[in-house]
Jmol script that loads the backbone (N, CA, C; Angstrom):
load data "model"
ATOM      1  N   UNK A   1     -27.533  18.154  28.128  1.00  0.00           N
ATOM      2  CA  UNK A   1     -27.779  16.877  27.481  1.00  0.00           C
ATOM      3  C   UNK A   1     -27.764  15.736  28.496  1.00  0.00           C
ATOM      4  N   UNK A   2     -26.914  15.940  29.507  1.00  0.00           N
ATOM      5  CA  UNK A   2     -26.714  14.930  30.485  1.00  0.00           C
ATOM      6  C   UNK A   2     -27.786  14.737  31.443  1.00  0.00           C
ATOM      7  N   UNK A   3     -28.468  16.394  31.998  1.00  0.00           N
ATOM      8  CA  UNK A   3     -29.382  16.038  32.735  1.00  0.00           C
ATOM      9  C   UNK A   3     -30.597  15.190  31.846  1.00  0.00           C
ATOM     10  N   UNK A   4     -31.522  15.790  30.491  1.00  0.00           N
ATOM     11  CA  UNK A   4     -32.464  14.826  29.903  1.00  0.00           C
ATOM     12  C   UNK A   4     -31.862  13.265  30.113  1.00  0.00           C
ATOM     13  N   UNK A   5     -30.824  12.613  29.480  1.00  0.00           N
ATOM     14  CA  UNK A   5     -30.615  11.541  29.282  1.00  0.00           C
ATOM     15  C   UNK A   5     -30.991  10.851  30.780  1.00  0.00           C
ATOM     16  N   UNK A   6     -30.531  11.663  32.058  1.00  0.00           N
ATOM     17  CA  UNK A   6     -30.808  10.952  33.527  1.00  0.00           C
ATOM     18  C   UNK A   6     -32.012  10.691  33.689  1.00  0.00           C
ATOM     19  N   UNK A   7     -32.977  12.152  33.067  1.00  0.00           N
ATOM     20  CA  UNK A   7     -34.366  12.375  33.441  1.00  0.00           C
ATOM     21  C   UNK A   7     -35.175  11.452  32.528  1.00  0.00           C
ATOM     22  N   UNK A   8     -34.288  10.781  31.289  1.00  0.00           N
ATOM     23  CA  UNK A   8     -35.330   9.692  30.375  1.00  0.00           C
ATOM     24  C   UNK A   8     -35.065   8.523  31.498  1.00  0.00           C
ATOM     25  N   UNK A   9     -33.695   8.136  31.839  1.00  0.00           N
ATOM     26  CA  UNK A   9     -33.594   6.875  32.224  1.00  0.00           C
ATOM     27  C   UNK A   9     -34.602   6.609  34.039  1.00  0.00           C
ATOM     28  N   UNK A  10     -34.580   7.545  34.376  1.00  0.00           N
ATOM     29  CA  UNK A  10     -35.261   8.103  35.896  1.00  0.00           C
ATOM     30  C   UNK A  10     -36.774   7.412  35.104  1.00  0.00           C
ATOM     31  N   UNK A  11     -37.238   8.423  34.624  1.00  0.00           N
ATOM     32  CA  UNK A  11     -38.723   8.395  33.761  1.00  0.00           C
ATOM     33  C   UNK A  11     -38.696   6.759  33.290  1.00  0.00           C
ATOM     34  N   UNK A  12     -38.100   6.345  33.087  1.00  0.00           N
ATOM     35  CA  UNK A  12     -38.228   4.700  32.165  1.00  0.00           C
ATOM     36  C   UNK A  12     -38.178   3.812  33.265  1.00  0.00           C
ATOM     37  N   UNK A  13     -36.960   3.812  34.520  1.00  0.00           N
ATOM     38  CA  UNK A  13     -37.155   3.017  35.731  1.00  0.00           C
ATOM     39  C   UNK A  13     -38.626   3.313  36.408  1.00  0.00           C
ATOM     40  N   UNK A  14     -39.029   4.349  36.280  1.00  0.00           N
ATOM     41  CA  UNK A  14     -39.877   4.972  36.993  1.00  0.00           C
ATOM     42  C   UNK A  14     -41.379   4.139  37.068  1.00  0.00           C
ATOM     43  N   UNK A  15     -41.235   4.158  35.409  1.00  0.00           N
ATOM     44  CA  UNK A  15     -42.336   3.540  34.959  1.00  0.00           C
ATOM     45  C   UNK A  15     -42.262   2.130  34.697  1.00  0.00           C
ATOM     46  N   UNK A  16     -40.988   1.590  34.714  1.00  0.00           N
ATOM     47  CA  UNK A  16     -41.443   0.287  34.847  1.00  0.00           C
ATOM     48  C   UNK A  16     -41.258  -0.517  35.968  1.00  0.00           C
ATOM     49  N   UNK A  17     -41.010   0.230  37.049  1.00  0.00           N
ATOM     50  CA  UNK A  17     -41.172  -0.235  38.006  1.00  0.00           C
ATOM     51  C   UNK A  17     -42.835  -0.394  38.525  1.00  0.00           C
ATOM     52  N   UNK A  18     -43.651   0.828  38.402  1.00  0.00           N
ATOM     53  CA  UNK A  18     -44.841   0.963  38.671  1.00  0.00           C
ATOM     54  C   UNK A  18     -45.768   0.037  37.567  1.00  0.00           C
ATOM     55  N   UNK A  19     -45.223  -0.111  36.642  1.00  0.00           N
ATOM     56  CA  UNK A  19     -45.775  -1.297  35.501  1.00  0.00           C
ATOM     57  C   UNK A  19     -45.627  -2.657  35.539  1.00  0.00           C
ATOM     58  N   UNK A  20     -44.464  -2.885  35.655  1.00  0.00           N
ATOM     59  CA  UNK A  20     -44.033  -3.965  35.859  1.00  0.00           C
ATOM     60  C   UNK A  20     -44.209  -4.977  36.818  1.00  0.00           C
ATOM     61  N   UNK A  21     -43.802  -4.284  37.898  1.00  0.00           N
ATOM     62  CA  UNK A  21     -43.659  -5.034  39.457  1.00  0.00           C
ATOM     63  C   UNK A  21     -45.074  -5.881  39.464  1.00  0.00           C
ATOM     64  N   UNK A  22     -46.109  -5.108  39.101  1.00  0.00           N
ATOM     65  CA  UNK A  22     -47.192  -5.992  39.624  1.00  0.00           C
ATOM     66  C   UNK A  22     -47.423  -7.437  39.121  1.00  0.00           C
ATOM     67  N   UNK A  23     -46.566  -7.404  38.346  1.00  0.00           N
ATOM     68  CA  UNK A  23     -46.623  -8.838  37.266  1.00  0.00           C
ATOM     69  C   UNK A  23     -45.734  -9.754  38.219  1.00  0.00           C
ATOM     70  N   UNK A  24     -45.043  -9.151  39.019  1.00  0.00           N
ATOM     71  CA  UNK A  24     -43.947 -10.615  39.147  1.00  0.00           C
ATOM     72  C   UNK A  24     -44.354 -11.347  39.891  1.00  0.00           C
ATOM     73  N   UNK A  25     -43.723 -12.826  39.340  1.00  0.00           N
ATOM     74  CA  UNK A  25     -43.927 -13.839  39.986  1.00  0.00           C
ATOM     75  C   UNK A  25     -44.584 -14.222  41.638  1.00  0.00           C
ATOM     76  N   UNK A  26     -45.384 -14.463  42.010  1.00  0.00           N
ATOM     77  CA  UNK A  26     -45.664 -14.681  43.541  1.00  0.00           C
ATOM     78  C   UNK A  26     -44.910 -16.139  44.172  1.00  0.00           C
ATOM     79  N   UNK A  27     -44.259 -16.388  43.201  1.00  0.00           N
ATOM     80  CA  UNK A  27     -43.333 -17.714  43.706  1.00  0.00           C
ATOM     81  C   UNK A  27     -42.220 -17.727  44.522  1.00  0.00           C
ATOM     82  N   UNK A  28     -41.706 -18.150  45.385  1.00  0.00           N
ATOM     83  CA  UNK A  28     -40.771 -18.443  45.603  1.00  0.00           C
ATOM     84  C   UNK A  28     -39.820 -17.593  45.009  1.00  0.00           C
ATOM     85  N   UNK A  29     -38.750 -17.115  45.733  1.00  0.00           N
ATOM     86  CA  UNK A  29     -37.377 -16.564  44.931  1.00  0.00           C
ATOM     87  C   UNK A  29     -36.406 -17.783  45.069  1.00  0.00           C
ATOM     88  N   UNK A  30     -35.361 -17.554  44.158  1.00  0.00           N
ATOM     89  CA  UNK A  30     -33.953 -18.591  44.475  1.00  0.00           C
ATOM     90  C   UNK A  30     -33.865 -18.978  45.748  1.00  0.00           C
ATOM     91  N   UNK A  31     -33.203 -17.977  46.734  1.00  0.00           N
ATOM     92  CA  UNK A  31     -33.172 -18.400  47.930  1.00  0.00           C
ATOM     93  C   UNK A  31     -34.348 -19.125  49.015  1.00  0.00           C
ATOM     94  N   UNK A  32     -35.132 -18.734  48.590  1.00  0.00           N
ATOM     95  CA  UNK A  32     -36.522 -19.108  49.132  1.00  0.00           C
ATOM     96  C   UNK A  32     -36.869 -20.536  49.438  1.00  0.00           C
ATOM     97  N   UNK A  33     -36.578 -20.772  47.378  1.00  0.00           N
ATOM     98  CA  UNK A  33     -36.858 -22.154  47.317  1.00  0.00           C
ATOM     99  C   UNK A  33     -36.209 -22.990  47.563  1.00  0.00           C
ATOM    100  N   UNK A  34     -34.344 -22.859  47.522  1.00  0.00           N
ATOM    101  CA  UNK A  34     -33.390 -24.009  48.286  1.00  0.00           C
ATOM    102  C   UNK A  34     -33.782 -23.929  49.475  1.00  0.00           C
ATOM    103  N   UNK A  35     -34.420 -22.863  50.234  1.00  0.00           N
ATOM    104  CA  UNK A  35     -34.960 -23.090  51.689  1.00  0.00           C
ATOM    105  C   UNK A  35     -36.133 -24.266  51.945  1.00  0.00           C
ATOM    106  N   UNK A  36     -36.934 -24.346  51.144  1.00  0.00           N
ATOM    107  CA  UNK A  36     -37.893 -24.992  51.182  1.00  0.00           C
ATOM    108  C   UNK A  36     -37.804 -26.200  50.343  1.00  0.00           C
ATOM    109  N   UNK A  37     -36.814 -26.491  49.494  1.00  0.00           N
ATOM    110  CA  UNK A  37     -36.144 -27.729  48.756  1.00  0.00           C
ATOM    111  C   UNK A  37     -35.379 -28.760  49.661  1.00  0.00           C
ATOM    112  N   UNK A  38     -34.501 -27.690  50.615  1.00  0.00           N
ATOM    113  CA  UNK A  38     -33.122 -28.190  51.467  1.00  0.00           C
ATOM    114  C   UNK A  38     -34.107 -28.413  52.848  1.00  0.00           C
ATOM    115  N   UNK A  39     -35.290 -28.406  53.077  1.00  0.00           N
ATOM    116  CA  UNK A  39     -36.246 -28.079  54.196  1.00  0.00           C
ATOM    117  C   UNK A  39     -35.722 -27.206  55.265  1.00  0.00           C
ATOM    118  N   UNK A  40     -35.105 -26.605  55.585  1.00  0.00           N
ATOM    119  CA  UNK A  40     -34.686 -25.711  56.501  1.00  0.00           C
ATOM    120  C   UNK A  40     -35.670 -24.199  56.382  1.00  0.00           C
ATOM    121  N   UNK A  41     -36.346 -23.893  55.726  1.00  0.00           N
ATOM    122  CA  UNK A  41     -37.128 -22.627  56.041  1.00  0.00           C
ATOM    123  C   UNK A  41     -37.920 -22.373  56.966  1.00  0.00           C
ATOM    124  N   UNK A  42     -38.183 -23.659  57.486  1.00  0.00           N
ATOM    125  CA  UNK A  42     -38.564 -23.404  59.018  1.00  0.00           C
ATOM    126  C   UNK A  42     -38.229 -22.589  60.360  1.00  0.00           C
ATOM    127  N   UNK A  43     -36.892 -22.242  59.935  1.00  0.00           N
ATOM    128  CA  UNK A  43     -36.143 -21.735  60.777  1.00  0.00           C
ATOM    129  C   UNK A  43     -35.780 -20.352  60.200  1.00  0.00           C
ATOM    130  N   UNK A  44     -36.384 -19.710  59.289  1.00  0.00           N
ATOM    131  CA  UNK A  44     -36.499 -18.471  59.219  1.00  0.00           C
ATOM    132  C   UNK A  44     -37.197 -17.350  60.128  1.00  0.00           C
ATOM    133  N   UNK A  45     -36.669 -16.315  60.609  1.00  0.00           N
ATOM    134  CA  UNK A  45     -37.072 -15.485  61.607  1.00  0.00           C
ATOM    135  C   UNK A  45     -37.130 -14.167  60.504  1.00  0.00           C
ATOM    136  N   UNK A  46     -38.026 -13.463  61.517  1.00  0.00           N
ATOM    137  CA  UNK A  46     -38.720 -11.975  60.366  1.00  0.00           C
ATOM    138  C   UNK A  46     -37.231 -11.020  60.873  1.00  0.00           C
ATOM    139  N   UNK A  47     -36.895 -10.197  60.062  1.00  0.00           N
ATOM    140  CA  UNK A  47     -36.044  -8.966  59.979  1.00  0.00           C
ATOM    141  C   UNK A  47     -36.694  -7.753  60.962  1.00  0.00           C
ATOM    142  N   UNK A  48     -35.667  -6.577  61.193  1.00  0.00           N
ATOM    143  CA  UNK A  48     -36.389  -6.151  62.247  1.00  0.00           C
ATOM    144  C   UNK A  48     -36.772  -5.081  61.465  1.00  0.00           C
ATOM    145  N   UNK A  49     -36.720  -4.979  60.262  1.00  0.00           N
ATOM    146  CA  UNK A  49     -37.944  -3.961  59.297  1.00  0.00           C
ATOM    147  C   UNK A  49     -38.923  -4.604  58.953  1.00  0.00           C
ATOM    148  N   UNK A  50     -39.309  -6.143  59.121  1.00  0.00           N
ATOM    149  CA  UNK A  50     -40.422  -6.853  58.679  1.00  0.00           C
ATOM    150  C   UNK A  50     -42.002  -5.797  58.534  1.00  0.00           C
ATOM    151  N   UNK A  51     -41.744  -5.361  59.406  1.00  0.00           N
ATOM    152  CA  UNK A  51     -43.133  -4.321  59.948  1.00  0.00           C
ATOM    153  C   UNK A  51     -42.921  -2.683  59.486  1.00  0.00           C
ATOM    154  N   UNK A  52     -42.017  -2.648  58.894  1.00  0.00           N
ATOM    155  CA  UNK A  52     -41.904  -1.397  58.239  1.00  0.00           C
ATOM    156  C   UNK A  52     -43.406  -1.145  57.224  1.00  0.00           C
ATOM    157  N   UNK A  53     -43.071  -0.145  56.755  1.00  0.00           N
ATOM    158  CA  UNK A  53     -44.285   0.458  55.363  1.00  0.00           C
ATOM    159  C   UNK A  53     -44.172  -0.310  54.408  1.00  0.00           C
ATOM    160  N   UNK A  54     -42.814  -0.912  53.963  1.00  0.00           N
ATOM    161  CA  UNK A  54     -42.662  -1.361  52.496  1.00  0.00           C
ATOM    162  C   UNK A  54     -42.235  -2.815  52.847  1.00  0.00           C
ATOM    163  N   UNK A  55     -42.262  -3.150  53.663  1.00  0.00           N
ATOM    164  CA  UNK A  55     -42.211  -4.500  53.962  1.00  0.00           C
ATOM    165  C   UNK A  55     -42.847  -5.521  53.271  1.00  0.00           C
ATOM    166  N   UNK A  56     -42.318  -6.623  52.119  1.00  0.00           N
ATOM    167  CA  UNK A  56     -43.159  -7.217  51.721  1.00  0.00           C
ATOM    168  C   UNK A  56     -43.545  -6.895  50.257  1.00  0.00           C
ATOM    169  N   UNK A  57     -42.840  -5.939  49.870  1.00  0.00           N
ATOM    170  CA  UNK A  57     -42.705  -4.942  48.063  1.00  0.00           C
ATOM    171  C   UNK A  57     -43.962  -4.776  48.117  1.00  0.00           C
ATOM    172  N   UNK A  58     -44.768  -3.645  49.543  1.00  0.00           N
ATOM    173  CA  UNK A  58     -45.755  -3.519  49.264  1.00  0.00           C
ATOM    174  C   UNK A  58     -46.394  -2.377  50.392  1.00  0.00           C
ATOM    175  N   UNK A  59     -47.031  -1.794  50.035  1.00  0.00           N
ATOM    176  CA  UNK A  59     -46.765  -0.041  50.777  1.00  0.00           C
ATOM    177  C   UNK A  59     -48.119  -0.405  51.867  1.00  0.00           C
ATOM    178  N   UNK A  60     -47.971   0.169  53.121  1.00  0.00           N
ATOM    179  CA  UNK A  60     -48.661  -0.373  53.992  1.00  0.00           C
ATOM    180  C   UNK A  60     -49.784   0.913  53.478  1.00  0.00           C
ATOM    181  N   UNK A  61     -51.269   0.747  54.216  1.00  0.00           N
ATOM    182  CA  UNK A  61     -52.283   1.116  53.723  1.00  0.00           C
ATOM    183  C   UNK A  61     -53.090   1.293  52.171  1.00  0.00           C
ATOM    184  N   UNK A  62     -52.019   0.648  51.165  1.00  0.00           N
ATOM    185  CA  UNK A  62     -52.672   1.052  50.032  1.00  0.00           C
ATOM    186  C   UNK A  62     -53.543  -0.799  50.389  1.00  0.00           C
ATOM    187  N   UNK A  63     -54.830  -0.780  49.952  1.00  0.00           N
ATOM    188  CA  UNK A  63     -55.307  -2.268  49.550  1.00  0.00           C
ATOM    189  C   UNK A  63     -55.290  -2.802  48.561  1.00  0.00           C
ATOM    190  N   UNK A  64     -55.773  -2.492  47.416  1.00  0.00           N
ATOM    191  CA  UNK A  64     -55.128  -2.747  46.379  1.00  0.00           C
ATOM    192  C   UNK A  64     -53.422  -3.160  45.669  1.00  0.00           C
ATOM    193  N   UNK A  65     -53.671  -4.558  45.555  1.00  0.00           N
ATOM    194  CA  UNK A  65     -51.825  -5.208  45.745  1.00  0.00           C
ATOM    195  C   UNK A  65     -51.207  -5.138  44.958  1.00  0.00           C
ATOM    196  N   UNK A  66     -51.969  -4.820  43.386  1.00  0.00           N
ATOM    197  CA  UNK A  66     -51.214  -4.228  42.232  1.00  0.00           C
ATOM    198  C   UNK A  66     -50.309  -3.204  42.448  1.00  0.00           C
ATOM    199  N   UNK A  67     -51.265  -1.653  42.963  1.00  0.00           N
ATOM    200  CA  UNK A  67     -51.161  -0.525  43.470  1.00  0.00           C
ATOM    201  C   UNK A  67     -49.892  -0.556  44.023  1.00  0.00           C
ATOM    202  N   UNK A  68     -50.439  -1.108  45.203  1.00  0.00           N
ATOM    203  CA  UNK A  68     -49.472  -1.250  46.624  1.00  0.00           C
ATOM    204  C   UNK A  68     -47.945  -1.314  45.775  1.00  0.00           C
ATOM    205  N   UNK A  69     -48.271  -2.870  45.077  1.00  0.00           N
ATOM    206  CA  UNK A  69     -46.412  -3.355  44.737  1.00  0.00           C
ATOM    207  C   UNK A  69     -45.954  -2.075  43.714  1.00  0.00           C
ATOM    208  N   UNK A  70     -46.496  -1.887  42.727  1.00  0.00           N
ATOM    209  CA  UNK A  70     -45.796  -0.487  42.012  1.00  0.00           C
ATOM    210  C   UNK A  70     -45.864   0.882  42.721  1.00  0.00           C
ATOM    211  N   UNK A  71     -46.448   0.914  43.561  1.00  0.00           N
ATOM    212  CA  UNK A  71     -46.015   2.236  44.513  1.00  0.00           C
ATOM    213  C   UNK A  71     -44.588   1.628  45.175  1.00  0.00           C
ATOM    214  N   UNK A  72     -44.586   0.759  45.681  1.00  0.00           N
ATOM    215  CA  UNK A  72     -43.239   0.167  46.535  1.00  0.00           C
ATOM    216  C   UNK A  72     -42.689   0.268  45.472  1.00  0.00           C
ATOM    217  N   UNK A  73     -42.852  -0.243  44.218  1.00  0.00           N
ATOM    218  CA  UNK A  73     -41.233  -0.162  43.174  1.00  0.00           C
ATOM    219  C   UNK A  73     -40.649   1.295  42.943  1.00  0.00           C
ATOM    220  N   UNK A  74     -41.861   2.271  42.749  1.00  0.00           N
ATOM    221  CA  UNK A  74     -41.579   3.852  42.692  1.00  0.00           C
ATOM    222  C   UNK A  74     -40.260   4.175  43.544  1.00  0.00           C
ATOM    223  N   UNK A  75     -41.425   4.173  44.895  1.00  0.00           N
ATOM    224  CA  UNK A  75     -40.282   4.482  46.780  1.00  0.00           C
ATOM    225  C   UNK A  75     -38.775   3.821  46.169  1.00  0.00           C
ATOM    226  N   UNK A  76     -38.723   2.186  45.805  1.00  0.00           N
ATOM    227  CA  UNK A  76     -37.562   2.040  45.673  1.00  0.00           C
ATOM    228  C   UNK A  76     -36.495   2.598  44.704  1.00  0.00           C
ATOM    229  N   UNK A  77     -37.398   2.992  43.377  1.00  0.00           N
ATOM    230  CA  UNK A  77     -36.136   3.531  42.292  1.00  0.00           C
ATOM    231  C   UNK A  77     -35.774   4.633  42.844  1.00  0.00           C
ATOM    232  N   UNK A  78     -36.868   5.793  43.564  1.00  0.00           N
ATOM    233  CA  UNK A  78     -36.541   6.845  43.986  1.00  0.00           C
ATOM    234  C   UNK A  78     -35.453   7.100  45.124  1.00  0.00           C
ATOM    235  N   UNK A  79     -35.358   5.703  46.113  1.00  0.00           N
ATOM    236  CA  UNK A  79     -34.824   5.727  46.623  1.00  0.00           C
ATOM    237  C   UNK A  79     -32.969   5.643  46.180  1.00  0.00           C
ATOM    238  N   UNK A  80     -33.054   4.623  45.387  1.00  0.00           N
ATOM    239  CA  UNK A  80     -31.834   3.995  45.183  1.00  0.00           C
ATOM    240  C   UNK A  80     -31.151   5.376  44.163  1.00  0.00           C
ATOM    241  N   UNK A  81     -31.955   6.759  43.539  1.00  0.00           N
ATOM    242  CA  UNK A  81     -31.393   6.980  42.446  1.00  0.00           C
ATOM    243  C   UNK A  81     -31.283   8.381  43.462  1.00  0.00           C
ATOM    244  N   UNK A  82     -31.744   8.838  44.600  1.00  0.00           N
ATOM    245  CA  UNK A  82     -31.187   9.771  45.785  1.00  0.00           C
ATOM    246  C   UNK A  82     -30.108   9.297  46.018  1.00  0.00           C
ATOM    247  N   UNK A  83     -29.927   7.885  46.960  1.00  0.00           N
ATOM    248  CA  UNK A  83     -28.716   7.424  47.210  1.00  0.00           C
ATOM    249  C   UNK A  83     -27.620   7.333  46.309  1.00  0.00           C
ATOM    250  N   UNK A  84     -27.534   7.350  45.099  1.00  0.00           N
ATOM    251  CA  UNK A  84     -26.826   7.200  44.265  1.00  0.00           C
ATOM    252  C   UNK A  84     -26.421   8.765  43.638  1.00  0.00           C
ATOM    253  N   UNK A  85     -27.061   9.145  43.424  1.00  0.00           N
ATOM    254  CA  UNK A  85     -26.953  11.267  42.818  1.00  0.00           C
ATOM    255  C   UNK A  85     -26.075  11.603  44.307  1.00  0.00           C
ATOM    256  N   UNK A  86     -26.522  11.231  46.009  1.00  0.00           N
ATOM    257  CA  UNK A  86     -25.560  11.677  46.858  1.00  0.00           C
ATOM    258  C   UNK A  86     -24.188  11.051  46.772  1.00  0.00           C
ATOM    259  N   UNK A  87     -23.921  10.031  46.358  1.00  0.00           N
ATOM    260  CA  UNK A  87     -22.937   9.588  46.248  1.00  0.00           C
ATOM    261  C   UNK A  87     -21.777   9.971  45.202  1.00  0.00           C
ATOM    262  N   UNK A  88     -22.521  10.390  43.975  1.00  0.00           N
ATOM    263  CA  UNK A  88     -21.883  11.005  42.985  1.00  0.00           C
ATOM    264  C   UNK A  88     -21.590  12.350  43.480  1.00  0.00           C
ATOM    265  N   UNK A  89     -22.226  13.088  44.137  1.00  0.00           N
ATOM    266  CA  UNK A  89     -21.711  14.681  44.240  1.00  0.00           C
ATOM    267  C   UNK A  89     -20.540  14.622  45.674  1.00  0.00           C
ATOM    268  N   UNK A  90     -20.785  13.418  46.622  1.00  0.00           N
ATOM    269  CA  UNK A  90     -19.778  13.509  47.626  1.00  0.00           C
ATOM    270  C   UNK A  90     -18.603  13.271  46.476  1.00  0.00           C
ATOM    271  N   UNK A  91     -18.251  12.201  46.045  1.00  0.00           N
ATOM    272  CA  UNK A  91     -17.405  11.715  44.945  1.00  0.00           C
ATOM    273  C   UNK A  91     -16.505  13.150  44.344  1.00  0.00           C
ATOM    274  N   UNK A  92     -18.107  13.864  43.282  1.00  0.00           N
ATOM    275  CA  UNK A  92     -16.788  15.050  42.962  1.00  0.00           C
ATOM    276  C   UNK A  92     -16.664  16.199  43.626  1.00  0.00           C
ATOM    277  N   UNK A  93     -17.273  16.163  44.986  1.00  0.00           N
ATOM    278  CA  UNK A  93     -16.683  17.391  45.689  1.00  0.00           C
ATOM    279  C   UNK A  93     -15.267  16.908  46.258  1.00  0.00           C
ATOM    280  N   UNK A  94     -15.176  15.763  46.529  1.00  0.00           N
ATOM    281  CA  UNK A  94     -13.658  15.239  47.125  1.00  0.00           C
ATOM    282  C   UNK A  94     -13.039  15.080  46.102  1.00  0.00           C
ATOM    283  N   UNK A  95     -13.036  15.254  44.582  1.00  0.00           N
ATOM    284  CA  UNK A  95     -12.499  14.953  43.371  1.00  0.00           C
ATOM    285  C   UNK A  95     -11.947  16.517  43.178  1.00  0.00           C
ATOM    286  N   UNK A  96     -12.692  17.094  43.707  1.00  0.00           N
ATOM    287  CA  UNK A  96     -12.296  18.838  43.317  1.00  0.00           C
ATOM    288  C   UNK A  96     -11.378  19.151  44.257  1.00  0.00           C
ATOM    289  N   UNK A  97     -11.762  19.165  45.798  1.00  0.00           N
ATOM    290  CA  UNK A  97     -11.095  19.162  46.813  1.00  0.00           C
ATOM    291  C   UNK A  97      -9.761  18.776  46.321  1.00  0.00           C
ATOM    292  N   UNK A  98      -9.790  17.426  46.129  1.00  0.00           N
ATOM    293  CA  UNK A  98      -8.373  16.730  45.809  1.00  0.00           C
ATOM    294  C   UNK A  98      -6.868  17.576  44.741  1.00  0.00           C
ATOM    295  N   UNK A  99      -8.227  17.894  43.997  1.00  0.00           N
ATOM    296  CA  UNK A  99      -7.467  18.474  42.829  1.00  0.00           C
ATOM    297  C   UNK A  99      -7.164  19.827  42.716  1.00  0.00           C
ATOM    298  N   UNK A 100      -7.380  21.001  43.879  1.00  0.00           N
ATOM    299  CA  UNK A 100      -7.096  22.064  44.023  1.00  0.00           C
ATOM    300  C   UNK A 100      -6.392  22.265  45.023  1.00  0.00           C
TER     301      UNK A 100
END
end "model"
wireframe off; spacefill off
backbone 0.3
color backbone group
């Protein structure tokens, strides 16, 4: 029962990441805009993943920018929900460990 319920919520991020994303805003984020409110964004320098693949919520070679941004949202749920499933099984192997 536990695995379906992961595999609906997996399946539902899944898809609305690849649905969704392409809609958002091209504005400014919070931080963005006190940068450019407070005038100091001038002095922003690129990260040293700037030039990565997904740099930019947007997958290098796809052209299409719809595409692109919901493929990048995919990479990211997939990413974050690996990182997170490893974290849970380190968790109860040291939970078992502990307890035997």
């Amino acid at each position: 029962m536990t695995g379906r319920f992961v595999a609906a919520g997996l399946l539902v991020a899944v898809a609305l990441a690849f649905l969704v994303s392409p809609l958002a805003s091209s504005e400014p984020d919070g931080l963005s805009k006190v940068a450019i409110e407070q005038g100091f964004d001038s002095t922003a320098r690129d990260h040293a993943l700037a030039d990565g693949p997904l740099a930019g919520y947007a997958v290098r070679g796809v052209s299409d920018a719809g595409l692109s941004k919901g493929l990048s949202g995919i990479v990211g749920v997939t990413v974050c929900f690996a990182v997170g499933t490893g974290v849970m099984v380190v968790v109860r192997r040291s939970r078992r460990k502990a307890g035997a």
